[in-house]
N, C-alpha and C positions, 0 to 999 in steps of 0.2 A: 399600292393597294392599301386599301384604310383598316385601321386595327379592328380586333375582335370585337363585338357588340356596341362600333363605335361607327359602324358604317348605314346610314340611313336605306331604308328599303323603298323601293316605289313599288305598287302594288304588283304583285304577284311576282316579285323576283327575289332571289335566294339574297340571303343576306352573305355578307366576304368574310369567310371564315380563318382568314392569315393572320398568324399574331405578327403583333409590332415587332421590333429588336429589343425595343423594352419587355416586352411584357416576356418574351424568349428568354433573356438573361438573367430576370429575375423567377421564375420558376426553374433556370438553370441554378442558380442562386438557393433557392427553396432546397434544390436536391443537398446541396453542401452544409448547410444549416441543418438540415434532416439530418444527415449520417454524422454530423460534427455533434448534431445535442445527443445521439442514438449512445453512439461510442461513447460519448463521456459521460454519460448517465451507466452507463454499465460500469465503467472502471470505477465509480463511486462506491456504486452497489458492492460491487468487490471488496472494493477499500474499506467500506466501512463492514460488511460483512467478515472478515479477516480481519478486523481489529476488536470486534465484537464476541467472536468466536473462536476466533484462529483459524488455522489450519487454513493456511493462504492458498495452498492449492485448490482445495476442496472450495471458499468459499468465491475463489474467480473460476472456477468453474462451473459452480450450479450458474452465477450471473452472467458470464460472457456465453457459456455453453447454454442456458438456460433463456436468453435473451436472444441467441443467434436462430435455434429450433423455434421460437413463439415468432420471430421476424417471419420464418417458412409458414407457419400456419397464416401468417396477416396477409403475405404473397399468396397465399391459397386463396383467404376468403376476398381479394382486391376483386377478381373472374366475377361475383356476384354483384357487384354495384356496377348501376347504368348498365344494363343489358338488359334490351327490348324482350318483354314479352307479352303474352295477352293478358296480362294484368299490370305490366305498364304503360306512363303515358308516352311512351317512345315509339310507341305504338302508332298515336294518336295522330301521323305529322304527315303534310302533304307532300314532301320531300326531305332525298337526301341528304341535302345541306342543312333543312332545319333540322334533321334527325341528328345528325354530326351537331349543330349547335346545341343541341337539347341536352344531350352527352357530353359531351364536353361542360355545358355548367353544370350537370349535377358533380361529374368528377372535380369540376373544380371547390363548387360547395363541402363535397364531405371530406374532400382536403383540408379545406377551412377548418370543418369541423375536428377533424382529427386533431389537428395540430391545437386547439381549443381544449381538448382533451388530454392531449399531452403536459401542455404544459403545468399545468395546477398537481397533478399527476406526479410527474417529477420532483417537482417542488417537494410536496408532503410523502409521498410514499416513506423517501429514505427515512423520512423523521417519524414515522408511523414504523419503522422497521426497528430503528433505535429506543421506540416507546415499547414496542414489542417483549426487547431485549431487557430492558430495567420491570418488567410487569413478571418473566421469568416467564412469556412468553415463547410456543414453538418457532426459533427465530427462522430454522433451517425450509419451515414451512411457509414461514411469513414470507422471506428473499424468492421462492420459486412461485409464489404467487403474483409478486410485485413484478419477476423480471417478468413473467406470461405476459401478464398483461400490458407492461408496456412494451414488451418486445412484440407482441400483437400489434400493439397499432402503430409503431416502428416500421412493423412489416406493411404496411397500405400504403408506406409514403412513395416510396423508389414506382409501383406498377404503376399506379395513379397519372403523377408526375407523365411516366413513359407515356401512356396512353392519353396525355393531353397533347405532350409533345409530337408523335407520333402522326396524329390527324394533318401535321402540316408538314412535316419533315419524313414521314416514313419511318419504318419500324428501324432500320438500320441506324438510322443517323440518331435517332431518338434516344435509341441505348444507348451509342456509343456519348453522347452528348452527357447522357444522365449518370450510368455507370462512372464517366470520369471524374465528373464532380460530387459522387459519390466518395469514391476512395481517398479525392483530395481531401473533401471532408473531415473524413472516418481518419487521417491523418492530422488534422489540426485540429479535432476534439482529442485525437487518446496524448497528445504533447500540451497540450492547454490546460487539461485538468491537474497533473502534478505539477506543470510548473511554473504553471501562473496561479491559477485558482485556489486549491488546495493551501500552498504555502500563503498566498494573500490573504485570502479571507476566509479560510477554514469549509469543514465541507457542510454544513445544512445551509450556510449563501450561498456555498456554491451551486447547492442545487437549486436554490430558490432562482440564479442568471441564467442556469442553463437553461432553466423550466419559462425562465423570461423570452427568450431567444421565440420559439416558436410562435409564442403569442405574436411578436414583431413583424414577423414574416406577416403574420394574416393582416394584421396591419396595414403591412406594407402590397399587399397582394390588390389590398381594397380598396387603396386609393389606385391601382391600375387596371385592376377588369370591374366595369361598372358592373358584373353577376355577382360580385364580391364586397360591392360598398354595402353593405347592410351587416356585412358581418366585421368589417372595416373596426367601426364604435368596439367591439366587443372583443376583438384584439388589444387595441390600446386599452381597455380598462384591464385586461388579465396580467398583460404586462407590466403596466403601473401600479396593478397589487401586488406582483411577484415582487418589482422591484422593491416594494414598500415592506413586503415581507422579508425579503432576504436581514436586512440588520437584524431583526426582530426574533430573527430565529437564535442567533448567537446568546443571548441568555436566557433560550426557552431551552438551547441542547445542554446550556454551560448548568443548568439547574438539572437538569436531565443526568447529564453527566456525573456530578455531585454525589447522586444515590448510589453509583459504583463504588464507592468506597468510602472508607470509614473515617476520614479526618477531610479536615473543608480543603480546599485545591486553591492554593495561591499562588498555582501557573500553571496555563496549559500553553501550549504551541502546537498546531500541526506543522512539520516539516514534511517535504515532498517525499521523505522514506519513513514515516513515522507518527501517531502522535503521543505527544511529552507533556506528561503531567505530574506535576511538584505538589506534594500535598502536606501538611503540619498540622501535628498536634500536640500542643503541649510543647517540650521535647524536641518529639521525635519528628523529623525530614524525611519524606519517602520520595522516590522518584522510579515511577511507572513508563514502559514505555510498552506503546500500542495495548496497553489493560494489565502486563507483565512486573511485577516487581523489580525495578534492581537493586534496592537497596533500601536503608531504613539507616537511619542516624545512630542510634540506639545501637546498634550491632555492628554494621558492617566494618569497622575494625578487626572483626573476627575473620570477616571474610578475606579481605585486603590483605591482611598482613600472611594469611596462610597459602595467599595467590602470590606475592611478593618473594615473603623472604625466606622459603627454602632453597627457589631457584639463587638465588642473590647469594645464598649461603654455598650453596654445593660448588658456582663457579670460582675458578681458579682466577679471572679477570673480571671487571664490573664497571671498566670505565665508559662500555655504549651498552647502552640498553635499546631495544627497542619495545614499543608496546602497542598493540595493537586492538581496539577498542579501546575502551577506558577515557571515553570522553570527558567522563564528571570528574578525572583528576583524584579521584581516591587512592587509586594503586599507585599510581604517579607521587604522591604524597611520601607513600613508601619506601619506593624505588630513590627517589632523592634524600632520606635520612642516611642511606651508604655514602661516606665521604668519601669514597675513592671511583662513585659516577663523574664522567664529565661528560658525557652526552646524552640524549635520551632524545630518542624521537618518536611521538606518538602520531598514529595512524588510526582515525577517525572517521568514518564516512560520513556523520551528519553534522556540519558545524554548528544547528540549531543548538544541540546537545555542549557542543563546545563554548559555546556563546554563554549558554545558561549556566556552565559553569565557571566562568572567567568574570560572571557580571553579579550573577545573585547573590545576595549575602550570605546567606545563607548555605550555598553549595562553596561559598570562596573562605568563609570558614570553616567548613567538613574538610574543604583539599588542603586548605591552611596554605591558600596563593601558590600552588604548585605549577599553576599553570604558566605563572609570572616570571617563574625561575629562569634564571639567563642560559642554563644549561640544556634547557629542555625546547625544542622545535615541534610545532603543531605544525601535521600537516590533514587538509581535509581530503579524504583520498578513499577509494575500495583496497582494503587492502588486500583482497585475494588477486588484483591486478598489480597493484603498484608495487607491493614489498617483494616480488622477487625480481623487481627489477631493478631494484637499489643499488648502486653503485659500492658499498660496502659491507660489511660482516659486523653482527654485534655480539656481543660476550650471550648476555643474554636477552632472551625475545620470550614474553607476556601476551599471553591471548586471552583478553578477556571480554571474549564476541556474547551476544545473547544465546538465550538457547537455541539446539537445532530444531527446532518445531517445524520450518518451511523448507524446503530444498536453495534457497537461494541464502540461508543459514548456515546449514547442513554441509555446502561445498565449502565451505571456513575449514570444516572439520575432516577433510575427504583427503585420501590417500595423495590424489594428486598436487592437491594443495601441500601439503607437509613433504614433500619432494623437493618441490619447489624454494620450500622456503629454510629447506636445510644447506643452499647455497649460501644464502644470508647468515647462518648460525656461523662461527667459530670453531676452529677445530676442538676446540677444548669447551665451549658456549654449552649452556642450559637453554633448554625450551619450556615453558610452561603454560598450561591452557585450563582454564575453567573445564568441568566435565559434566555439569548436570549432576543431581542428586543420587548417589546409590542405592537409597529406599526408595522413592517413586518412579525412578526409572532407572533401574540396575544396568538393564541391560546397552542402554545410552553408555552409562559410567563404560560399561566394558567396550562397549564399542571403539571409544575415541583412545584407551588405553590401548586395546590390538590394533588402529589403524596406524598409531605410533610406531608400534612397536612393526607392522610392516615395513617401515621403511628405514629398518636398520640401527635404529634407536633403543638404547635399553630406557624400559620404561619403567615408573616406580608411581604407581598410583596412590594417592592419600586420603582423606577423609576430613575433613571439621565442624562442629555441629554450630551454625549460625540458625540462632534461634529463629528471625521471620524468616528464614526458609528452611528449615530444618537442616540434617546430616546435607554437607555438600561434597563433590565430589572434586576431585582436580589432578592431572597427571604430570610428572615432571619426567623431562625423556630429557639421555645425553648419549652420546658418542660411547663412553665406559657406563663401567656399572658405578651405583654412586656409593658411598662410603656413608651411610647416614650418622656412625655413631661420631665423627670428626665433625660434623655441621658445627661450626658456632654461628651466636646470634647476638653481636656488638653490637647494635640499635636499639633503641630504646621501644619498644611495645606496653601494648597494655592486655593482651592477651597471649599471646605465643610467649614458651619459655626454651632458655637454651635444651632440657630437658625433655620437654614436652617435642620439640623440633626432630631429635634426633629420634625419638618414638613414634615420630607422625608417620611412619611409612608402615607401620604394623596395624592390617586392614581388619576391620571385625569379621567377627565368623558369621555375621547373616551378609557379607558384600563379599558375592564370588564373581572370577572375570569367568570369559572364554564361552563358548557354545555361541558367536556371535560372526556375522561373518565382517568383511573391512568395509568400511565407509568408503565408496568409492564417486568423484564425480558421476560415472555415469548410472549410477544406483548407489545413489542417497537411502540404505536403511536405516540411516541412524537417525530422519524424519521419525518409522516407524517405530523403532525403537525408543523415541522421546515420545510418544501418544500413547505412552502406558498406560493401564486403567487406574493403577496405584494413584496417581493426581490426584482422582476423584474425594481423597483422603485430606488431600491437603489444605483444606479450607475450613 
């Protein structure tokens, strides 16, 4: 049988309505591209929505949640294109089979046409979402408008598709055909986007390829159903604008970017869990990760050394340390001025972060080459997986993860986590962890000090006031109770004094613990508890 609108009619007989094995494959083909750009245009949305605003749960939800509901309304309104009625011209036809072919190319047109729409769509929206964000624009309005609508017309691709496919193969074979290249799709968009795309070429190219992707297809469609060469041209030009646009975006977001913040950026990286931005002025070094401060050149000495060396002081042993976060090598700096370390192994989940810090000048004189140290092992690891499978025990073990603002943070901080990883502690060993702030969010601070102290650890929460972040919070938990007035401080600092050390455990009267329940994996409140309104203050 001869392909679709490729079979000559002698008069008055039906024209052969069988697609070829080509033109089958490649609308099979069309379904997988559809759910591949669908899905990783939403995990952007996300991504970039949760780096823009926070609150990662909230902001992959309105997109993936907000994206999947607008797909049901496009599957709704799919029933109203091509359907005969008396004010169609489907109407209009002496037969069955021309009727079937008549339908069949408008379905196949406003396929075209969708996908024509998509793509430019994709492209600009996320960068029109990000423009949003620096104008101090409603962003949270902006993302549910963007996922609507493109999860609208997301939703016309899959019934479309079925109902071309179906005229020749049957409703059965049709879905099953479609649905599987559906989900294999929606499978190699949501793994493309973090770990190829994202880390490659950052995300407004990213979105500029994906948004290229669909244009191709009509492309591609046009040079095999002659009802589709006309729109053929007009694929290949949206595509080789995308493509042309993708570079182009990179110093339209990197100037975009810029207005975030208050000294120029002389490095950013997106990494597949993050993006890393190094910024200077003057002076001062700051290093942001996903819009979050972690530090500032100028200060964080203050911080470092009050994360470091009271645990360092209180333990009885200091020849292993472990540290967990602490990519950029600051705390590391510290933990190495004790001469009686001879191991240290840090545990890092994003080598980007490691990288930046072992190579930039600038960060490799902050650490002062800590990284270099022959004593010291990088490993690039999750540490809520790896470290309590460690084959050994360290004197003392440093957490100094970000804060819990997202649940996949927050499990750092969780009851079950600190179970775990008091196999790894020493019978005699110190634990210490960053805590969040006790002004802006108190009740964080108390949280991670009771989750401690659940699990059988006496805990000894302290205070230091690091001017770019204000009062910081930090818990030292051990096996006994500690002795603070015995602490000495042999090393050499430039903030902490032997005096000041043994008084750091004496909490101000506005930082009270308790009325808080325990951070537990399977309810993370300590998320809630770090989206205090008190923030609102801190800028």
């Amino acid at each position: 049988m001869t392909s679709l609108g490729q079979a000559t009619m002698q008069a008055g007989e039906p024209e052969n309505l069988s697609l070829s094995r080509r033109q089958r494959h490649l609308l099979l083909a069309a379904t997988a591209i559809s759910s591949s750009c669908g899905l990783a245009i939403e995990l952007l949305l996300g991504t970039l929505a949760s780096y823009l605003v926070g609150n990662q749960a909230l902001a992959y939800g309105v997109a993936v949640g907000g994206f999947l509901a607008a797909m049901g309304v496009g599957s709704y309104l799919s029933r109203f294109i091509a359907v005969p009625d008396s004010a169609n011209e489907l109407v209009a036809v002496q037969s069955e089979s021309d009727r079937l072919r008549q339908e069949q190319q408008q379905l196949l047109t406003t396929f075209a046409q969708i996908e024509l729409a998509i793509a430019p769509l994709s492209a600009l929206l996320p960068l029109g979402l990000f423009i949003l964000f620096v104008v101090n624009g409603p962003v949270w309005i902006g993302l549910f408008l963007v996922t609507l609508l493109l999860g609208t017309l997301a939703g016309l691709e899959v019934p479309l598709l079925t109902r071309i496919l179906e005229q020749e193969a049957g409703v059965r074979d049709a879905l099953s055909g479609v649905l599987a290249l559906d989900y294999l799709g929606a499978l190699v968009g949501s793994l493309a986007l973090p770990v190829v795309l994202l880390p490659t070429v950052g995300m407004f190219p990213s979105a500029a390829l994906i948004g290229a992707l669909p244009a191709l297809m009509v492309f591609a469609l046009g040079r095999t159903f002659p009802q589709l060469r006309r729109w053929r041209r007009w694929g290949l030009v949206v595509c080789f604008g995308l493509f042309a646009l993708a570079p182009l975006t990179v110093p339209l977001g990197d100037r975009l970017e810029n207005t975030l913040y208050n000294a120029p950026v002389i490095s950013r990286i997106q990494s597949p869990y993050q993006r890393i931005v190094l910024t200077r002025q003057a002076g001062d070094v700051r290093l942001f990760l996903d819009g979050d401060l972690q530090f500032s050149t100028l200060d964080e000495y203050r911080y470092h050394e009050a994360l470091v060396h009271p645990a360092m002081s209180a333990s009885r042993d200091r020849r292993r340390v472990l540290l967990m976060g602490a990519g950029d090598g600051l705390a590391l700096r510290e933990v190495l001025k004790w001469p009686e370390v001879e191991r240290v192994l840090l545990v890092d989940l994003d080598a980007a972060v490691i990288n930046l810090a072992r190579r930039h000048p600038f960060l490799v004189q902050a650490n002062a080459h800590a990284l270099d140290d022959p004593r010291v092992e990088v490993r690039q690891a999750d540490a809520f997986l790896t470290v309590p499978t460690l084959p050994e025990t360290f004197d003392v073990i440093i957490a100094d993860f970000p804060d819990p603002d997202r649940d996949t943070l927050a499990k750092l901080y969780a009851q079950g986590f600190y179970q775990r990883l008091l196999t790894r502690l020493a019978p005699a060993g110190v634990l210490v962890t960053q805590a969040s702030s006790p002004f802006f969010a108190p009740r964080a601070f108390a949280c991670v000090a009771a989750t401690l102290e659940s699990v059988g650890l006496s805990v000894h929460p302290y205070v230091t006031d690091v001017p770019s972040f204000g009062p910081w919070g930090f818990v030292l938990a051990m096996r006994a109770p500690l002795q603070a007035a015995t602490l000495k401080l042999p090393v050499a600092t430039k903030f902490l004094t032997e005096p000041l050390l043994q008084q750091l455990f004496q909490l101000p009267k506005d930082v009270q613990l308790g009325n808080v329940e325990i951070n537990r994996l399977a309810n993370p409140v300590l998320v809630k508890y770090q989206a205090d309104p008190r923030w609102a203050a801190y800028h």
